[in-house]
VOSETI-595092 format. One line per field, with one value per residue (C-alpha): residue number from 1; x, y, z. Coordinates in steps of 0.02 Angstrom, whole numbers, plus 50000, padded with zeros to 5 digits. Layout:
<rs>
i	(NUM, ...)
east	(X, ...)
north	(Y, ...)
up	(Z, ...)
</rs>
This chain:
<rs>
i	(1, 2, 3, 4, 5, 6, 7, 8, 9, 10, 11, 12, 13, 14, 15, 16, 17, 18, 19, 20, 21, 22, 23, 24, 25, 26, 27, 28, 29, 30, 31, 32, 33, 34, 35, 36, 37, 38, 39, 40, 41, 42, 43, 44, 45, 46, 47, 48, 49, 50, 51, 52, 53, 54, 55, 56, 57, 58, 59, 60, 61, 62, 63, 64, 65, 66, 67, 68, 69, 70, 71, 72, 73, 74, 75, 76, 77, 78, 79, 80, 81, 82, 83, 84, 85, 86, 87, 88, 89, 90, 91, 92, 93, 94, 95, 96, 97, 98, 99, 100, 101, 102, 103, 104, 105, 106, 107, 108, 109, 110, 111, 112, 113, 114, 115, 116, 117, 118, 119, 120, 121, 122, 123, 124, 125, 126, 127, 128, 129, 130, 131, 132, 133, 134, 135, 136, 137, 138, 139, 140, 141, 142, 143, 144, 145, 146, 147, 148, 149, 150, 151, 152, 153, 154, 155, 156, 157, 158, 159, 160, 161, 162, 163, 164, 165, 166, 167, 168, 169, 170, 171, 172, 173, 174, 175, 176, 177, 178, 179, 180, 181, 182, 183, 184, 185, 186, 187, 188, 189, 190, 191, 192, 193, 194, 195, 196, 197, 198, 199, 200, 201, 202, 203, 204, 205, 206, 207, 208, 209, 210, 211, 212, 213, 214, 215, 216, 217, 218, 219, 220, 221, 222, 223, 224, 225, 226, 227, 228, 229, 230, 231, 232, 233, 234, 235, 236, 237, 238, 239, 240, 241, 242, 243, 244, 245, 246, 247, 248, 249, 250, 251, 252, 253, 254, 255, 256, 257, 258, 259, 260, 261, 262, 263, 264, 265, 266, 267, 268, 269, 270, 271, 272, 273, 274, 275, 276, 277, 278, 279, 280, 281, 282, 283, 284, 285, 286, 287, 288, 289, 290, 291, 292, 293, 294, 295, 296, 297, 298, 299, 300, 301, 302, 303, 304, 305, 306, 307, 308, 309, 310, 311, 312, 313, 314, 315, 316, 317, 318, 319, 320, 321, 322, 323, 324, 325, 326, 327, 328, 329, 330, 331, 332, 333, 334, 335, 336, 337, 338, 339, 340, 341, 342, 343, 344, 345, 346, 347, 348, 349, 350, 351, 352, 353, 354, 355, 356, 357, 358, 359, 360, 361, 362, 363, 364, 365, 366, 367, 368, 369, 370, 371, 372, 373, 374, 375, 376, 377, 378, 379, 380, 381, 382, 383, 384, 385, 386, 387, 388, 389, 390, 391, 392, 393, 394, 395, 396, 397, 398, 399, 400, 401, 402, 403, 404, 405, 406, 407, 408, 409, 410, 411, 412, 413, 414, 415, 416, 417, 418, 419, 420, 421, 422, 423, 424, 425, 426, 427, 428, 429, 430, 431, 432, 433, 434, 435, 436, 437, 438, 439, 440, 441, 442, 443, 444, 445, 446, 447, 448, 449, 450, 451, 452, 453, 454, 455, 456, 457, 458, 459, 460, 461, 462, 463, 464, 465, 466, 467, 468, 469, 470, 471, 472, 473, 474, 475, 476, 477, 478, 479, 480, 481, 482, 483, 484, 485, 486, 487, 488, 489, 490, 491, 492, 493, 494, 495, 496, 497, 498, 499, 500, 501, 502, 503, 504, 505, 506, 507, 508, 509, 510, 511, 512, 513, 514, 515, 516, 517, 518, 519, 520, 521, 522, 523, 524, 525, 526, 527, 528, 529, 530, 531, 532, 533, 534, 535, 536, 537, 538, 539, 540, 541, 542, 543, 544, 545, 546, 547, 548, 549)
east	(56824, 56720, 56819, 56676, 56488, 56419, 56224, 56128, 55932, 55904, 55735, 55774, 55944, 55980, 56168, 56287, 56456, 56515, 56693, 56697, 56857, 56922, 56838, 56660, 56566, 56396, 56256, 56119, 55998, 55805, 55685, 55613, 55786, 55823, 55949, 55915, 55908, 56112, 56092, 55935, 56049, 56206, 56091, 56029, 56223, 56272, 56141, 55980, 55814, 55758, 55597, 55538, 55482, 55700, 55686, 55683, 55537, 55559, 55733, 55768, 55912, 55948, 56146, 56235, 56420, 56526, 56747, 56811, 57006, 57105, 57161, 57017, 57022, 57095, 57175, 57139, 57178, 57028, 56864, 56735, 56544, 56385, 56211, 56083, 55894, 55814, 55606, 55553, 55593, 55747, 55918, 56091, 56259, 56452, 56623, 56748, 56647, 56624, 56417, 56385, 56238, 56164, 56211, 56404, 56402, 56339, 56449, 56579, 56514, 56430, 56609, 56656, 56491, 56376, 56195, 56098, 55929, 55756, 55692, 55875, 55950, 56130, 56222, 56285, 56120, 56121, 56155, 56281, 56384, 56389, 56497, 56636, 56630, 56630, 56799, 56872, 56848, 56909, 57080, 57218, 57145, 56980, 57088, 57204, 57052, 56978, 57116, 57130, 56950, 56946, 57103, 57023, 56876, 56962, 57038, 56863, 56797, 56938, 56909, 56725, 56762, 56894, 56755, 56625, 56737, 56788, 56604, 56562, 56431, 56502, 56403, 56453, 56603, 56625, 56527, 56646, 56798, 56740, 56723, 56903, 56967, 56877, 56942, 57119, 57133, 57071, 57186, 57328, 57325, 57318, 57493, 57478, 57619, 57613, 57616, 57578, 57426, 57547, 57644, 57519, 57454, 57629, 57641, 57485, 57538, 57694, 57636, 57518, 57613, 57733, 57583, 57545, 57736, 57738, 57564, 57605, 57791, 57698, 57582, 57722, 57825, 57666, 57663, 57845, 57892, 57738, 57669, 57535, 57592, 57538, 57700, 57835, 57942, 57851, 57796, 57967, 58038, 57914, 57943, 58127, 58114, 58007, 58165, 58298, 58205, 58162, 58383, 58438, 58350, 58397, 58563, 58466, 58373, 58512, 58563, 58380, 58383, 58543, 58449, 58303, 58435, 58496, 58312, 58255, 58454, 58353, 58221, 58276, 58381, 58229, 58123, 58305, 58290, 58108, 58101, 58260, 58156, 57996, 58115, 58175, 57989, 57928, 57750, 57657, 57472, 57427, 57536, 57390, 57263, 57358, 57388, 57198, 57131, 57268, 57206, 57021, 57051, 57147, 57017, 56892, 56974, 56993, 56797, 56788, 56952, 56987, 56998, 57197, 57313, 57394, 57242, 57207, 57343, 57311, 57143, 57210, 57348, 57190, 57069, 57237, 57267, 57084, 57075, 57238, 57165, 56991, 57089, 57166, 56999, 56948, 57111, 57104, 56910, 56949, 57090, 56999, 56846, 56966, 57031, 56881, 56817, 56950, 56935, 56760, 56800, 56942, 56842, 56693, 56852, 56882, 56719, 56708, 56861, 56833, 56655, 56737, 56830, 56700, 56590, 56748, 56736, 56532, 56539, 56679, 56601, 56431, 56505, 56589, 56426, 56310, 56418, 56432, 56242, 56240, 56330, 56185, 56046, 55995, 56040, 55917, 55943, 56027, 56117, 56211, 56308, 56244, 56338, 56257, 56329, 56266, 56226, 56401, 56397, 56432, 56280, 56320, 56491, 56478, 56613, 56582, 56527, 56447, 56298, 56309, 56171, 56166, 56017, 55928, 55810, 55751, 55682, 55674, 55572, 55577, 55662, 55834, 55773, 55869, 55940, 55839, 55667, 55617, 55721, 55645, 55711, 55796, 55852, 55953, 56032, 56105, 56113, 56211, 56332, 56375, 56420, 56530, 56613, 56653, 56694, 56761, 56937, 56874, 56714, 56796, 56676, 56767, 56619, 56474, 56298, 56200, 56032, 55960, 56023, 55988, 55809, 55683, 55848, 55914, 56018, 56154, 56107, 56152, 56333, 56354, 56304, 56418, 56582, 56524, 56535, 56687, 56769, 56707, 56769, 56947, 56930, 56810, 56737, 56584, 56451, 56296, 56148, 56070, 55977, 56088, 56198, 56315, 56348, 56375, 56484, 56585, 56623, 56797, 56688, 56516, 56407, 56247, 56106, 55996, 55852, 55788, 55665, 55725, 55600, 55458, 55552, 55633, 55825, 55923, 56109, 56254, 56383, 56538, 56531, 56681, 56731, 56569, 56445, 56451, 56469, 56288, 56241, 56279, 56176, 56016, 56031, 56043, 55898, 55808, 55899, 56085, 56080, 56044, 56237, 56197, 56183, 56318, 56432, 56353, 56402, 56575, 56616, 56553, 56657, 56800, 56759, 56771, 56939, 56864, 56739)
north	(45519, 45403, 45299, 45196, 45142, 44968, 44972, 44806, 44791, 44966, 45031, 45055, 44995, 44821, 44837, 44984, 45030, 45221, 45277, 45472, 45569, 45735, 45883, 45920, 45773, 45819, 45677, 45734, 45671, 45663, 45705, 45545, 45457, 45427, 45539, 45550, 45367, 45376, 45493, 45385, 45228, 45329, 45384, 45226, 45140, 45265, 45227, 45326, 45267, 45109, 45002, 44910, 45019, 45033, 44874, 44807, 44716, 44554, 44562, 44468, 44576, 44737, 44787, 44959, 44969, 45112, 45120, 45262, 45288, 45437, 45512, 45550, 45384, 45361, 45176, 45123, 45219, 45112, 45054, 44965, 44993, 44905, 44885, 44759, 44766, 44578, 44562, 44528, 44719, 44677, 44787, 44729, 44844, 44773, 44852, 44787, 44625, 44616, 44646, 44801, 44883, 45042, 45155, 45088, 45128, 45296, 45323, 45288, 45371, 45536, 45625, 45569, 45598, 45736, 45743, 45907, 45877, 45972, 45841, 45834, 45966, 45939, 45936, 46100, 46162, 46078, 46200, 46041, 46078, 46261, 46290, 46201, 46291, 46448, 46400, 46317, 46484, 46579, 46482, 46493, 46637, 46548, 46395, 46476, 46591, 46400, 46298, 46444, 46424, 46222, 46206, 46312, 46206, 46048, 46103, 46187, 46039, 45929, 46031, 46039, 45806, 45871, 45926, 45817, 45692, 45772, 45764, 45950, 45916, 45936, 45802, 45688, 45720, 45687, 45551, 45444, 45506, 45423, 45265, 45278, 45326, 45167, 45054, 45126, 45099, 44941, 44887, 44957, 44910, 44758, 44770, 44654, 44579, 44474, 44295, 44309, 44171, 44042, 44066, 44046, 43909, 43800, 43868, 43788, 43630, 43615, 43667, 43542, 43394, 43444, 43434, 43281, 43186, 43256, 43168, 42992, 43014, 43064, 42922, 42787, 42871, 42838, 42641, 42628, 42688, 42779, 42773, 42642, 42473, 42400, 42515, 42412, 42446, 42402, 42218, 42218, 42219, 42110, 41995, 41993, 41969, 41817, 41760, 41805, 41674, 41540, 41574, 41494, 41348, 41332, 41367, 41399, 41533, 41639, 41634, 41698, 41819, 41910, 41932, 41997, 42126, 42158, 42206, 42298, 42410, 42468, 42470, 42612, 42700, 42708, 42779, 42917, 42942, 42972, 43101, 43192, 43195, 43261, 43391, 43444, 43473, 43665, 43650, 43798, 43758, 43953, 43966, 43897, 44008, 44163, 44109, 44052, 44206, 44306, 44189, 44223, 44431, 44410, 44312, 44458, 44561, 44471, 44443, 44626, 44692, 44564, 44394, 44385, 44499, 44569, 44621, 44679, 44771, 44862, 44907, 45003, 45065, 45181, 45205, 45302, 45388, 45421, 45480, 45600, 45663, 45698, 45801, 45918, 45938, 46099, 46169, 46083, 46114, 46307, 46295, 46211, 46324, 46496, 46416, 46352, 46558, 46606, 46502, 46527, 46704, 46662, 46565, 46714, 46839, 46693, 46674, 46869, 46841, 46693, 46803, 46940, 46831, 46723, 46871, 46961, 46808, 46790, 46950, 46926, 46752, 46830, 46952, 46845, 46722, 46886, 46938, 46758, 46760, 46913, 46845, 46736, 46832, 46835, 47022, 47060, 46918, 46936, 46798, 46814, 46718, 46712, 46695, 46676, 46686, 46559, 46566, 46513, 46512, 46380, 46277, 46274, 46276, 46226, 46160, 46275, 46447, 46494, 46406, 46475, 46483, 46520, 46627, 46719, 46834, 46775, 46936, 47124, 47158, 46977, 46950, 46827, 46654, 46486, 46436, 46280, 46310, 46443, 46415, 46339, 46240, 46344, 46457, 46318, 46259, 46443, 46460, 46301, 46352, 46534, 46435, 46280, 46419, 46515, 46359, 46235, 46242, 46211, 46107, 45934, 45829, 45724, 45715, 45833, 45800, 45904, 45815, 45955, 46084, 46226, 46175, 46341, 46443, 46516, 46639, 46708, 46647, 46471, 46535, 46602, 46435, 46346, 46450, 46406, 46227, 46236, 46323, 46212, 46045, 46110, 46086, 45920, 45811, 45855, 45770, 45851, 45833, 45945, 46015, 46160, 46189, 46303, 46195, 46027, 46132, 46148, 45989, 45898, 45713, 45723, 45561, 45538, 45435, 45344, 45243, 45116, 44975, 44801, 44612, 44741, 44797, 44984, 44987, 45144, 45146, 45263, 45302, 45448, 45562, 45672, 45763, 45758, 45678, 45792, 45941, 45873, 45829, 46012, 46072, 45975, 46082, 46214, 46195, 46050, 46016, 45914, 45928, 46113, 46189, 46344, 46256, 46157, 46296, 46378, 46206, 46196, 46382, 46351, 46195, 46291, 46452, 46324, 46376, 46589, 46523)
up	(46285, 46182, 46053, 46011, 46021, 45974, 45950, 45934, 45901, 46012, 45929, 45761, 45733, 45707, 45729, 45705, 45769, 45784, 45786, 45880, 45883, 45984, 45930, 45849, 45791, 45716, 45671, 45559, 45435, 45353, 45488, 45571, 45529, 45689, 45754, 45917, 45939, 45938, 46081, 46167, 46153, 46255, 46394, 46403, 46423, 46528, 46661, 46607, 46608, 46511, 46453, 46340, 46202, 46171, 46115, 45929, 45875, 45873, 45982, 46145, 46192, 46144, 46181, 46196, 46220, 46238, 46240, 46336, 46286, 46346, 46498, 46590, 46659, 46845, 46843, 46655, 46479, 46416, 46473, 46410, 46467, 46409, 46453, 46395, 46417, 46383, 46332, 46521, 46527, 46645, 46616, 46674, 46671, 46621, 46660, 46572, 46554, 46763, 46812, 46913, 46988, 46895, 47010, 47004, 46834, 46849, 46967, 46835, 46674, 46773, 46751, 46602, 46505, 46493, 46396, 46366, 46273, 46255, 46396, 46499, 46595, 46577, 46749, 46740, 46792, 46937, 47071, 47198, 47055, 47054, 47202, 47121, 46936, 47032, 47130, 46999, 46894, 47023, 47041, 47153, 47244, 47290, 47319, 47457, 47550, 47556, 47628, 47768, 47828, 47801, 47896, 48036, 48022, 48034, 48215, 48271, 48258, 48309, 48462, 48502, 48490, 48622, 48725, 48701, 48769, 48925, 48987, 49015, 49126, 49299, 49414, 49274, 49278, 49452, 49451, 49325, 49412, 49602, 49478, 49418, 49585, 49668, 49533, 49538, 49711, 49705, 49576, 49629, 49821, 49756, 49693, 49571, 49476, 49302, 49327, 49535, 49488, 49437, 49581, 49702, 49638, 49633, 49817, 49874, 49755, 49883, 50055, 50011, 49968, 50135, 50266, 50180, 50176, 50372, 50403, 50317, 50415, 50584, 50588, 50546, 50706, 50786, 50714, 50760, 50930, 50993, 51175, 51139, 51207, 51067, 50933, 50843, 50954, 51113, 51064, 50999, 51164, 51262, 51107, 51165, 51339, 51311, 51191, 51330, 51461, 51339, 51305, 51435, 51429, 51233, 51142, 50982, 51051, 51103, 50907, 50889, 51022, 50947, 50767, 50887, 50984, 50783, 50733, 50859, 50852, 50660, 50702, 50832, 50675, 50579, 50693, 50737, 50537, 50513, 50678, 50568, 50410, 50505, 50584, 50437, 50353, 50340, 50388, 50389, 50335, 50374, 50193, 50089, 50178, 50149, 49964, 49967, 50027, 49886, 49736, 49775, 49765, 49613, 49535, 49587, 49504, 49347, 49363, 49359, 49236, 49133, 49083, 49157, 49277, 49113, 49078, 49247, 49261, 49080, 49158, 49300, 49194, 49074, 49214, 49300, 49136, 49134, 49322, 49297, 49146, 49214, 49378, 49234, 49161, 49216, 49152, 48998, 48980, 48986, 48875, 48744, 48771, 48733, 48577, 48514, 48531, 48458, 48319, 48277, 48252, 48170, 48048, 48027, 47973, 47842, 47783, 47728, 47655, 47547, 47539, 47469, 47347, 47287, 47252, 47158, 47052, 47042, 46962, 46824, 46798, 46785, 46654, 46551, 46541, 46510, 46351, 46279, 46317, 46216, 46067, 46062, 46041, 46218, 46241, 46375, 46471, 46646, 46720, 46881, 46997, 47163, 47345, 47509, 47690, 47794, 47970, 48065, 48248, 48392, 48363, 48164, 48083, 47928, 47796, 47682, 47729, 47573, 47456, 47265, 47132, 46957, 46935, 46771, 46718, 46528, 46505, 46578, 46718, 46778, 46937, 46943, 46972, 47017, 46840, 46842, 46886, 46754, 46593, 46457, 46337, 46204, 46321, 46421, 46265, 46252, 46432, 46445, 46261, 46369, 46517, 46439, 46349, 46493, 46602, 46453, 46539, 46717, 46690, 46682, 46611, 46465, 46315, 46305, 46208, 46102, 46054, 45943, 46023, 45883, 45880, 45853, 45811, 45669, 45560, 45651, 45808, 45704, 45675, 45859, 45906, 45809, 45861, 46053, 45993, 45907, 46080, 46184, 46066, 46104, 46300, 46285, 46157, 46084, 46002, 45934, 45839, 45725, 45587, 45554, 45395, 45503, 45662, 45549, 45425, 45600, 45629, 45633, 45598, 45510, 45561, 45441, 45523, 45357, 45369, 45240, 45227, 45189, 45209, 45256, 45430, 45450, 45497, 45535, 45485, 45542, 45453, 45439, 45280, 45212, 45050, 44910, 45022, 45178, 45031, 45006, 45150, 45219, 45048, 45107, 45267, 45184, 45063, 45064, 44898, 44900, 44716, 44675, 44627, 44712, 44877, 44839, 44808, 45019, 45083, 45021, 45061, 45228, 45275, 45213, 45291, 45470, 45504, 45518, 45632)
</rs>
């Protein structure tokens, strides 16, 4: 609820703070004092309309903060709200000292604080909300007949996704399944394996370096001992011939000719151990085309599945989920289209029963708001709860089955009319007392606001008025203001609202009253005159007599 409200240079009011407590706080005072610029400066915080007029003459800034405390509050027991509007005409919004948009704030205050003036229709009269005061009213019993059809709901249309994705269209259909059944081939008759690409590649690395260690060996076989006359091993030999003739003319030679014998013994070995090595060598070129050939389909595919074979593989892995699941479509398809049948009717034979409910409760509601409206003085009024079916079939299933109105006829003969469009004024502050008193323990909104709300009323109509107040002040806080002896002699915190002239400029001051001073504050109501003993005497009786109200 609202603990507090700071006020700084808003219209009149240079600066004023207000403490409100649980219960019935009434503000009153002289005509033209300025009461309604407590409840002005409020809307205003709470994310209502601003401009300039709002601010003081002569002010740069004018400042309206509000402290919430209790437990209406989701995360926080307290939170602090303000809203400043600067002379360029330019409004910012605080929570808890952190900038926000206007519509966050709303957002924030719209459950927590309701305003009902001659101008404002409070937010029970709008009819988004009307659904939900009906079901909250009607409890457990609305609550269950819901869950049933929202539960249906939730698997009708869990189902009619189902379908959509199973492409009920036949040709395309078939079309996306000779898609997956290409791909899967392809990506299975591949037979790929996880890491193949590495493989291949340190393949062709090898074969590669074999063909060429056989090539450089080849070619010094060739150097060594080939056929050409002009190998090692053949000028070797003529070289040693020439040596064994020049021998035996020279002893020195023959020493030379054995070293020549010596070389040419290795030179045979090498030429034995290079033809063993080159024997030995698995050269099999037709190995790097195959691999070739493998590489460039795996990279196809990649081109087409994925940037790797994991990802290749994953591919082929969903399009054959997808292809197995597409074959059981027509089973699946007919399955599904059965249960969805079944379902919508199961949902229709829901919706007349949370029909039959809801209206059970329209009507009690209805009653109960008729005799309240009754009790103040609106005896030939007729107000009445309205449900409507709507359509529900397979092109619209709706959430809700049902829309609800609050409808009234002000007077006989008139037909009922949506709540909204044809009360007037006085009547909606009646309207809206029968209803909050009906709906106090289900309508959930934490502080409501009165601006005035006895205005063209009077007598016992007054009284009525102010034991509607007092009933609703037990479920919610309430804050009203008014010119009526009864409602402010109702109160559990009287706030008087003064105004004064001071240097030639007009200031309005706030401030809470008890004991002697509301006494005669509640005789001015009264009479016009807080002096006169008589009216003194009505005043005190009636804040004492608060208790019978």
């Amino acid at each position: 609820m609202i603990h507090r409200v700071e006020i700084d240079n808003f219209a009149l009011v240079e600066h004023t703070g207000v403490s409100f407590g649980a219960g019935l706080t009434v503000l009153s005072g002289e005509t033209g004092a300025g009461k309604s610029i407590v409840v002005d400066a409020l809307e205003f915080a709470i994310g209502g309309r601003s401009d300039r007029s709002m601010l003081r003459a002569g002010a740069e800034e004018a400042v309206v903060s509000i402290l919430f405390s209790g437990q209406d509050l989701e995360q926080e027991d307290e939170i602090i709200i303000s809203r400043g509007l600067r002379d360029n005409n330019r409004s910012y919004a605080k929570i808890n000292g952190h900038l926000v948009t206007v519509s966050e704030l709303r957002s924030i205050t719209e459950p927590l604080v309701a305003i009902h003036s001659q101008s404002d229709q409070q937010s029970i009269f709008s009819e988004s909300v009307h659904k939900a005061l009906l079901d909250a009213f009607g409890g457990s019993s609305v609550a269950r007949a819901l869950a049933i059809y929202f539960s249906q709901y939730e698997e009708y249309k869990s189902i009619e996704k189902r379908l959509s994705e199973l492409f009920q269209d036949p040709e395309t259909r078939d079309r996306r399944r000779g898609i997956l059944r290409y791909q899967v081939e392809e990506i299975e008759n591949a037979e790929v394996v996880p890491g193949e690409e590495e493989q291949l590649l340190k393949k062709i690395r090898t074969v590669s370096a074999v063909i060429e260690i056989a090539t450089y060996i080849g070619q010094a076989m060739n150097e060594l001992s080939g056929d050409d006359e002009h190998s090692a091993q053949a000028q070797l030999s003529r070289a040693i011939a020439n040596m064994h003739a020049a021998s035996k003319h020279s002893s020195y030679m023959k020493d030379v000719l054995e070293r020549a014998e010596s070389l040419r013994h290795d030179l045979t070995e090498i030429v034995v151990d290079l033809e063993r090595v080159y024997d030995r060598l698995d050269v099999r070129p037709e190995e790097i085309e195959r691999a070739n050939a493998r590489l460039a389909q795996l990279r196809r595919l990649q081109d087409k599945y994925g940037d790797d074979l994991n990802a290749v593989i994953e591919y082929g892995q969903k399009a054959r989920h997808e292809l197995d699941r597409l074959d059981r479509t027509e089973e699946e398809l007919a399955f599904l289209t059965d249960r969805r049948n079944e379902l919508l009717a199961a949902l229709r034979h829901s919706a007349d029963q949370l029909l039959s409910i809801r209206n059970d409760c329209a009507a009690k509601l209805s009653k109960s708001i008729n005799a309240e409206l009754a009790d103040l003085n609106m005896k030939n009024a007729s107000f009445e709860v309205s449900v409507e079916a709507l359509d529900l079939n397979e092109d619209c299933v709706p959430s809700d089955p049902h829309a609800v109105r609050f409808k009234i006829a002000p007077n006989p003969g008139e037909p009922l009319m949506p709540l909204i469009s044809i009360i007037s004024g006085g009547e909606a502050s009646r309207v809206l007392l029968a209803i909050k008193t009906v709906l106090a323990s289900v309508d959930h909104v934490s502080t409501l606001i009165f601006d005035e709300i006895d205005t063209g009323i009077s007598g016992k109509t007054t009284t009525m008025i102010a034991r509607k107040l007092i009933s609703i002040a037990k479920h919610c806080q309430v804050i009203c203001v008014t010119h009526s002896a009864q409602i402010a002699a109702a109160a559990d915190r009287h706030l008087l609202i003064g105004k004064y002239v001071e240097g030639g400029r007009t200031r309005t001051t706030v401030q809470e009253i008890d004991g002697e001073d509301r006494v005669m504050e509640v005789a001015r109501l009264l009479s016009g005159r807080p002096n006169d003993e008589a009216s003194r005497l009505l005043a005190l009786r009636l804040i004492e007599a608060k208790n019978d109200l």
